[in-house]
Backbone as XML, in Angstrom:
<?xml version="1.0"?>
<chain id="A" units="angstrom">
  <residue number="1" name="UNK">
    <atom name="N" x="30.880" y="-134.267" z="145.982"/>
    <atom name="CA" x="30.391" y="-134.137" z="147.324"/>
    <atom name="C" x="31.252" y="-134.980" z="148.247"/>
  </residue>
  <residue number="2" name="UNK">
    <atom name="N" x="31.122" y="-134.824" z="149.246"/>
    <atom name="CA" x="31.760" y="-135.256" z="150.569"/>
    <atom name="C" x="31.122" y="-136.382" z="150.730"/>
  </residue>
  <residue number="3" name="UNK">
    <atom name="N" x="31.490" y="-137.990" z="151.185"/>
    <atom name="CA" x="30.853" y="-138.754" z="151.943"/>
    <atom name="C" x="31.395" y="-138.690" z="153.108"/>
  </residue>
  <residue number="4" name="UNK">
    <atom name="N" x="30.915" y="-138.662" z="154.286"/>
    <atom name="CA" x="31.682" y="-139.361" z="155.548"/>
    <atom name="C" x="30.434" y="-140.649" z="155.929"/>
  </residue>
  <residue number="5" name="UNK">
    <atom name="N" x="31.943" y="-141.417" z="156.620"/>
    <atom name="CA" x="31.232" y="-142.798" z="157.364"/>
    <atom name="C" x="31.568" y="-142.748" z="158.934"/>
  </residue>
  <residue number="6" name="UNK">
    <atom name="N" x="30.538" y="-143.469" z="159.269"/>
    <atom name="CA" x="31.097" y="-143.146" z="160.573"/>
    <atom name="C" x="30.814" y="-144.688" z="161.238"/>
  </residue>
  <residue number="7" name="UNK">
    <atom name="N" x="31.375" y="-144.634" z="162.417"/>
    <atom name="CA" x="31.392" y="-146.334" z="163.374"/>
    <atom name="C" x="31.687" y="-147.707" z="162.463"/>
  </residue>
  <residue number="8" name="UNK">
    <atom name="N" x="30.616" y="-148.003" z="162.504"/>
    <atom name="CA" x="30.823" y="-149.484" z="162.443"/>
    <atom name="C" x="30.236" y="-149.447" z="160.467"/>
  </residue>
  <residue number="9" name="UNK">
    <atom name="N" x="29.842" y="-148.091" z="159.833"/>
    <atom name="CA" x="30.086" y="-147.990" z="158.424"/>
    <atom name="C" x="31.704" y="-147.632" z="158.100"/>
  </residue>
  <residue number="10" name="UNK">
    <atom name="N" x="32.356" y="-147.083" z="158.569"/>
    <atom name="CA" x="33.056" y="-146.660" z="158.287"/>
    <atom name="C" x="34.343" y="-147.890" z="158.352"/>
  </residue>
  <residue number="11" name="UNK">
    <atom name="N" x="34.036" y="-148.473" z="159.615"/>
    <atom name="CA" x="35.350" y="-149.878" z="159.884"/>
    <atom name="C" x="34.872" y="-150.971" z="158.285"/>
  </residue>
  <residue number="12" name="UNK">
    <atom name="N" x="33.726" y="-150.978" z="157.722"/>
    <atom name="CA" x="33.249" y="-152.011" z="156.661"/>
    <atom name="C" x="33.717" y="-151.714" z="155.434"/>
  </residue>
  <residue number="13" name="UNK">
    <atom name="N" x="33.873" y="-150.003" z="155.382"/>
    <atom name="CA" x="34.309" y="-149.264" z="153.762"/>
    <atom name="C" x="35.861" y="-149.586" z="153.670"/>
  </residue>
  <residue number="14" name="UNK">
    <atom name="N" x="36.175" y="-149.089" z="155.481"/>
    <atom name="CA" x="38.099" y="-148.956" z="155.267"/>
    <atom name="C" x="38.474" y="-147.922" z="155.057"/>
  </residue>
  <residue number="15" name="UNK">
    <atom name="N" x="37.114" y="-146.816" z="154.877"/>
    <atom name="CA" x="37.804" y="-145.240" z="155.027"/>
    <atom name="C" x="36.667" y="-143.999" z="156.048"/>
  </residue>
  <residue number="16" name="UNK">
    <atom name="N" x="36.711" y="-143.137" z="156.717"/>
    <atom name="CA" x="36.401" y="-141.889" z="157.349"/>
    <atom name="C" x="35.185" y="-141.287" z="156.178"/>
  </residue>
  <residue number="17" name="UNK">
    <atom name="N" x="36.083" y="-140.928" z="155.439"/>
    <atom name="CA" x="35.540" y="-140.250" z="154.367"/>
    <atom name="C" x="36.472" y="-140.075" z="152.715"/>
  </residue>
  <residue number="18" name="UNK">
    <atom name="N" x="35.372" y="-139.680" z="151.757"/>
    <atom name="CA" x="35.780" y="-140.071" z="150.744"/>
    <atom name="C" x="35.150" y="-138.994" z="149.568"/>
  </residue>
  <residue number="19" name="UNK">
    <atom name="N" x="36.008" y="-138.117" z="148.570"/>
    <atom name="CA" x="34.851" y="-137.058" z="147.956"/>
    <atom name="C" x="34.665" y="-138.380" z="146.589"/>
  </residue>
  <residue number="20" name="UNK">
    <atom name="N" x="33.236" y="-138.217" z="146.314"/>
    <atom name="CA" x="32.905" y="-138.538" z="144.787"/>
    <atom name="C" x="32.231" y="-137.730" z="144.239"/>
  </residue>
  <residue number="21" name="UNK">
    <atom name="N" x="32.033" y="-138.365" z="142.964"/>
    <atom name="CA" x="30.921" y="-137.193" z="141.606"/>
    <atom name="C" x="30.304" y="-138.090" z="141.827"/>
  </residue>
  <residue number="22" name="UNK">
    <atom name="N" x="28.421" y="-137.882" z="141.187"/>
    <atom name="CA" x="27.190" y="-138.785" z="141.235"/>
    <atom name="C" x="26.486" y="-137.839" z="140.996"/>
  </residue>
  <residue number="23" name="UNK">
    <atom name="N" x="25.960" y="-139.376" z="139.861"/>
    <atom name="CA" x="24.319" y="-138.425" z="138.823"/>
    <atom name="C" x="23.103" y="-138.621" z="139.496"/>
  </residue>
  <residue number="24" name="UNK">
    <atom name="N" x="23.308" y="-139.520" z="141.158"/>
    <atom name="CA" x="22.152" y="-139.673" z="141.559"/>
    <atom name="C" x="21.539" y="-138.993" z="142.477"/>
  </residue>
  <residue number="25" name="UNK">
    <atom name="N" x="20.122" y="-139.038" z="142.274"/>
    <atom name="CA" x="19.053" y="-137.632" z="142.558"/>
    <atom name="C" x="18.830" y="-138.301" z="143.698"/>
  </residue>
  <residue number="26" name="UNK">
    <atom name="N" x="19.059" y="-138.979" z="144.815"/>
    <atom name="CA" x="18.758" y="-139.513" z="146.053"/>
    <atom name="C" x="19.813" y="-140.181" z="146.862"/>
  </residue>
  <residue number="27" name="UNK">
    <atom name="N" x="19.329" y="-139.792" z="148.141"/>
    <atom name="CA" x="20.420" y="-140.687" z="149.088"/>
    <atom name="C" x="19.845" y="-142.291" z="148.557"/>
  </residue>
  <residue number="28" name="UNK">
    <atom name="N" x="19.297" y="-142.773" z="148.665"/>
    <atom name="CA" x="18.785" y="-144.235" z="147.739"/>
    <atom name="C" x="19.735" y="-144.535" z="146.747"/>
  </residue>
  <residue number="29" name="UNK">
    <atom name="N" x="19.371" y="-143.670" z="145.978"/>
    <atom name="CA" x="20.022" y="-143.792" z="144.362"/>
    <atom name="C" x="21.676" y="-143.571" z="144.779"/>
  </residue>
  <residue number="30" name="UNK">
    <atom name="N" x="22.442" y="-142.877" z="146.001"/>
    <atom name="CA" x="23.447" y="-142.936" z="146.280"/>
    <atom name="C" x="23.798" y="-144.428" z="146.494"/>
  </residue>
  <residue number="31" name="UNK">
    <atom name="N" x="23.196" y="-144.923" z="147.277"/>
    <atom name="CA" x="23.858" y="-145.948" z="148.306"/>
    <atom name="C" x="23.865" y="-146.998" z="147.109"/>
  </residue>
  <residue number="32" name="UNK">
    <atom name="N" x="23.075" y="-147.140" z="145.928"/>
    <atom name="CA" x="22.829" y="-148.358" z="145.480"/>
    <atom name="C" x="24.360" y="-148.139" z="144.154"/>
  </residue>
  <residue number="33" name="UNK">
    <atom name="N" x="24.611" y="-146.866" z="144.278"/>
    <atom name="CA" x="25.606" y="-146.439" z="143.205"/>
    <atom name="C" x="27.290" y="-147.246" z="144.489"/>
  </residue>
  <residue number="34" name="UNK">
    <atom name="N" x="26.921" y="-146.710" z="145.265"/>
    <atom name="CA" x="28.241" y="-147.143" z="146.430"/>
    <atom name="C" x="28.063" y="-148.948" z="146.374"/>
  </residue>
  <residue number="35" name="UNK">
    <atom name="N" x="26.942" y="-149.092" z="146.293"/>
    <atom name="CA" x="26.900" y="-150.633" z="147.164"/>
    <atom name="C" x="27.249" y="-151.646" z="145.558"/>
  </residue>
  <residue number="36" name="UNK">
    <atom name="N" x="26.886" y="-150.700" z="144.294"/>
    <atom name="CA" x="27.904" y="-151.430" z="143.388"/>
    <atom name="C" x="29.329" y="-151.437" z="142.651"/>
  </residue>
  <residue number="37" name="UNK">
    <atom name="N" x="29.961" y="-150.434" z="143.826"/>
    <atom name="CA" x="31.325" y="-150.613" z="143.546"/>
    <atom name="C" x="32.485" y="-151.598" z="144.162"/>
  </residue>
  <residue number="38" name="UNK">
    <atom name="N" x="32.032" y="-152.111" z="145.384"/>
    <atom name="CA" x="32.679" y="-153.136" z="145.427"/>
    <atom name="C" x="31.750" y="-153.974" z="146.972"/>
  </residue>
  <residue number="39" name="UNK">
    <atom name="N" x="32.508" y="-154.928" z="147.473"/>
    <atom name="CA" x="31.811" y="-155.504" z="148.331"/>
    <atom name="C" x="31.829" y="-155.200" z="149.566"/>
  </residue>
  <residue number="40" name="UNK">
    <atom name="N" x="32.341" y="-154.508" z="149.765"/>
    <atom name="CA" x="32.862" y="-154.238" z="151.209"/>
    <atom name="C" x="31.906" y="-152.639" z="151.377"/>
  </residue>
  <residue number="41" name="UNK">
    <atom name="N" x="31.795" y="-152.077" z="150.195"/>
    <atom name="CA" x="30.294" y="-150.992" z="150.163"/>
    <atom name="C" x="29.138" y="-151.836" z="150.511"/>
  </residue>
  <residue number="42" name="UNK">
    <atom name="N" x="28.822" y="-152.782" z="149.543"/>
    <atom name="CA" x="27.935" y="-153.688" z="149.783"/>
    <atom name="C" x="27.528" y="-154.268" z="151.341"/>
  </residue>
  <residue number="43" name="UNK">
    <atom name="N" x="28.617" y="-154.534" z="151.665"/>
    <atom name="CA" x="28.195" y="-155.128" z="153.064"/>
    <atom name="C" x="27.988" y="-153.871" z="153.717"/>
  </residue>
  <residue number="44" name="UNK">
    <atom name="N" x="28.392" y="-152.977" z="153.711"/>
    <atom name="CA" x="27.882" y="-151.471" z="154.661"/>
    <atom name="C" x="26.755" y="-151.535" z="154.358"/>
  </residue>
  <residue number="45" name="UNK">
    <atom name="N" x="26.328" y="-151.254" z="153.422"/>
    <atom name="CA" x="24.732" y="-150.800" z="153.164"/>
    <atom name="C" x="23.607" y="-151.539" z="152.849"/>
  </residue>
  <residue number="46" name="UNK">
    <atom name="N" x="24.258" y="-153.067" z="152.937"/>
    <atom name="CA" x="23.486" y="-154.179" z="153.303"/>
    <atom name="C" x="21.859" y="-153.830" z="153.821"/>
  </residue>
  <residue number="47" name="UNK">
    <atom name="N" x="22.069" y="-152.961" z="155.264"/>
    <atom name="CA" x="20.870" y="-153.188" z="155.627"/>
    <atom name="C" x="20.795" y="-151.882" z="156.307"/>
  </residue>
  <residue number="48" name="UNK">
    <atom name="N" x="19.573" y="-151.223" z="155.307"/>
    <atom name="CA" x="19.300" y="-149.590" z="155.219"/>
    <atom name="C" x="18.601" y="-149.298" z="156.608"/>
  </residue>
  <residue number="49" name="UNK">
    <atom name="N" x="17.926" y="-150.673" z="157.355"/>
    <atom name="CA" x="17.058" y="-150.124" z="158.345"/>
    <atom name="C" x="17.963" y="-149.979" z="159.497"/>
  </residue>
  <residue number="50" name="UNK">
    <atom name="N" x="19.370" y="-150.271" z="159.635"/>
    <atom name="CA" x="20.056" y="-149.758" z="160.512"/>
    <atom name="C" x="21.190" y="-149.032" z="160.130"/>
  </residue>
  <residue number="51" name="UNK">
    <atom name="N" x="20.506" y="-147.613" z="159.835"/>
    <atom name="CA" x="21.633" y="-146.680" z="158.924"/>
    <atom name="C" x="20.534" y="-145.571" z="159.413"/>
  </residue>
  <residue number="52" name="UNK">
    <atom name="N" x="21.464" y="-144.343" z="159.744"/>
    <atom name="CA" x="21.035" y="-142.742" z="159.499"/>
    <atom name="C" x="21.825" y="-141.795" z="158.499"/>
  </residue>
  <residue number="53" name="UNK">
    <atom name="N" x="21.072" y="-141.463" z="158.099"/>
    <atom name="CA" x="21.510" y="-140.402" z="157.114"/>
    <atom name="C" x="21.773" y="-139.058" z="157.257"/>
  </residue>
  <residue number="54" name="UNK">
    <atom name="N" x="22.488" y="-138.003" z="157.173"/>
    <atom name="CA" x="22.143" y="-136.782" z="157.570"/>
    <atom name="C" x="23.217" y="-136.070" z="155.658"/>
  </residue>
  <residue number="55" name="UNK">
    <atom name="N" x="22.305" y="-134.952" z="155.352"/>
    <atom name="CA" x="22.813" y="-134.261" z="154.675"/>
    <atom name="C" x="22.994" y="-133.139" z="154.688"/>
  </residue>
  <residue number="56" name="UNK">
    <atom name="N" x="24.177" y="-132.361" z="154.481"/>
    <atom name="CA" x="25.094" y="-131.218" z="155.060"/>
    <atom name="C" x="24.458" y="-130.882" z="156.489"/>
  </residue>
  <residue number="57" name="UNK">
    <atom name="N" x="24.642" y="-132.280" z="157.573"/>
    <atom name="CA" x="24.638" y="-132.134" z="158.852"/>
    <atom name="C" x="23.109" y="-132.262" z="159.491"/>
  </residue>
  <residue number="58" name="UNK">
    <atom name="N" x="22.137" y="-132.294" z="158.163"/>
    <atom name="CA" x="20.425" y="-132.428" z="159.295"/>
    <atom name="C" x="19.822" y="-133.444" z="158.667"/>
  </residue>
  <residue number="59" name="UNK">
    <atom name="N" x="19.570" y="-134.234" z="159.620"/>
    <atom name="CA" x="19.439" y="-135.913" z="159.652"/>
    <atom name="C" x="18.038" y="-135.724" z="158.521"/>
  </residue>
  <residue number="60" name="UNK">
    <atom name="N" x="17.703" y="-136.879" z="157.841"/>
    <atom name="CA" x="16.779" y="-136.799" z="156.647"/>
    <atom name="C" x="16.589" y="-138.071" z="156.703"/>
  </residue>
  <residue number="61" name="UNK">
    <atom name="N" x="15.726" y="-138.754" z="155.143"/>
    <atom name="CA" x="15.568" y="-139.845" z="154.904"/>
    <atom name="C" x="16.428" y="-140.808" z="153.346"/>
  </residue>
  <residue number="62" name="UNK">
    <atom name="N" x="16.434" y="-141.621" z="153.217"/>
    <atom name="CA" x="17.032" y="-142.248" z="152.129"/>
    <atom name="C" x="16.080" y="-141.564" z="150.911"/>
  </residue>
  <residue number="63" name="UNK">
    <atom name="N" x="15.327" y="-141.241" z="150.865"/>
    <atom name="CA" x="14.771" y="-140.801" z="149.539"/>
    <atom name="C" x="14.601" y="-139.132" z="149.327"/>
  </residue>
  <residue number="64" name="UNK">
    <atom name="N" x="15.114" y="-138.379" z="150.450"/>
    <atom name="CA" x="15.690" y="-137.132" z="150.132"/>
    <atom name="C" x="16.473" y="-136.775" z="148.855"/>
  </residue>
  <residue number="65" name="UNK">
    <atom name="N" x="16.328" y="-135.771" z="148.354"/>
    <atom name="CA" x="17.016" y="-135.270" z="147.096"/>
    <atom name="C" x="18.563" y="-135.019" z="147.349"/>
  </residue>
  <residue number="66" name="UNK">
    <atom name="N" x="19.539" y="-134.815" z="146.473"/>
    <atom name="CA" x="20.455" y="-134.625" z="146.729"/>
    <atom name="C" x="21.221" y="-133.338" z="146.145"/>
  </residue>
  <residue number="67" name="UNK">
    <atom name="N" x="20.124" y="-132.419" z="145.306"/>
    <atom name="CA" x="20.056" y="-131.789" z="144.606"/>
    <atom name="C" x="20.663" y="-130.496" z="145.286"/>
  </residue>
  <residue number="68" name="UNK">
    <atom name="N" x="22.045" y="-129.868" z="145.359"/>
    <atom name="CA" x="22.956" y="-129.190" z="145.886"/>
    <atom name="C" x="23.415" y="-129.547" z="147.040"/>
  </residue>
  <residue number="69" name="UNK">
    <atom name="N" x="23.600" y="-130.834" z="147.869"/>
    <atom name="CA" x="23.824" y="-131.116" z="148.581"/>
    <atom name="C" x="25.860" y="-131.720" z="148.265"/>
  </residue>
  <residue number="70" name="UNK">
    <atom name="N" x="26.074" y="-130.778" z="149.480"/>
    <atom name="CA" x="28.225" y="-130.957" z="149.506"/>
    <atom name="C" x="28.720" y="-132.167" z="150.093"/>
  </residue>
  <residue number="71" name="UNK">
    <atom name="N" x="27.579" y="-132.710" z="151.397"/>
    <atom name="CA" x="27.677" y="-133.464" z="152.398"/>
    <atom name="C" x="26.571" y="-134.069" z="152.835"/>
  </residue>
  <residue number="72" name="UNK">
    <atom name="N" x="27.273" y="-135.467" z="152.622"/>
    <atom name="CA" x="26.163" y="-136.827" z="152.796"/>
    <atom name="C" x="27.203" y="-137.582" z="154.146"/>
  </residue>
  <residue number="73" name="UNK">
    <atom name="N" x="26.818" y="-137.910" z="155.201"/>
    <atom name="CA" x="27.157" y="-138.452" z="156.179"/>
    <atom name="C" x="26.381" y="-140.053" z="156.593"/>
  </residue>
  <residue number="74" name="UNK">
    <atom name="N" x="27.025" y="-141.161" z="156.547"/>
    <atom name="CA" x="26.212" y="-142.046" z="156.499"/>
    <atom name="C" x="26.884" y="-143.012" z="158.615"/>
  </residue>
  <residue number="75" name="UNK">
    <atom name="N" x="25.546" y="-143.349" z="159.391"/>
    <atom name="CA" x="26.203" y="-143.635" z="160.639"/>
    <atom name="C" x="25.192" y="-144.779" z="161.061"/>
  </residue>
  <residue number="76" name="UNK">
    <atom name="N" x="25.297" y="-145.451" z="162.348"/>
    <atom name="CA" x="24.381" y="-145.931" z="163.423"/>
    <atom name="C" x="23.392" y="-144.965" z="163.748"/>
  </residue>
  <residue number="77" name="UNK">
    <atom name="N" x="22.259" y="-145.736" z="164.107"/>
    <atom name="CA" x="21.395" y="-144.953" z="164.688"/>
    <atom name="C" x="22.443" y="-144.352" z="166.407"/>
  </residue>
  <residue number="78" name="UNK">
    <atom name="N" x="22.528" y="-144.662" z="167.202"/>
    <atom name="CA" x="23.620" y="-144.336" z="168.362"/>
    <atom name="C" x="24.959" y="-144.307" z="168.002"/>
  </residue>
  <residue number="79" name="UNK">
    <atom name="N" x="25.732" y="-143.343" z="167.731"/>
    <atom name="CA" x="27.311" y="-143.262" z="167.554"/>
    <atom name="C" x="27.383" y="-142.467" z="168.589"/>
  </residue>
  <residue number="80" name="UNK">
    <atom name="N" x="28.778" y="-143.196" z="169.806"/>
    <atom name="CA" x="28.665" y="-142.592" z="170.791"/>
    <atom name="C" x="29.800" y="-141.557" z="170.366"/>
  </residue>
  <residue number="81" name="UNK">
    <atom name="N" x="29.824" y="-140.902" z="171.508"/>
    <atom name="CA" x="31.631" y="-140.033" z="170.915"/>
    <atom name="C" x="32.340" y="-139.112" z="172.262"/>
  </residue>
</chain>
């Protein structure tokens, strides 16, 4: 699947976007798979209550399934553009 990051996730990772594989059944179970690969994931996803989620483009929650999903987009609640 596709990750994209966006704003001020994206300046913390060091990349836009990024494809991975993952056995996990939740945006949850995503982030905690990202936030233990290195630290600089970690500090992105530090703190879930200022994070939106949207998957293949319609905003959801962290405990949404991920179950055929291509595209996980992780942002600010306000990303201007």
């Amino acid at each position: 699947m596709t990750v994209l990051y966006f704003a001020w996730v994206r300046e913390r990772i060091g990349l836009p976007k990024e494809q991975i594989t993952t056995s996990a059944a939740t945006v949850r179970a995503l982030v905690e798979e990202l936030r233990a690969r290195e630290d600089r994931y970690d500090a992105a996803f530090a703190d879930l209550t200022a994070l939106r989620v949207a998957l293949d483009q319609e905003l959801t929650d962290f405990d949404a399934p991920l179950d055929g999903v291509r595209e996980v987009a992780f942002f600010p609640p306000m990303t201007g553009g």
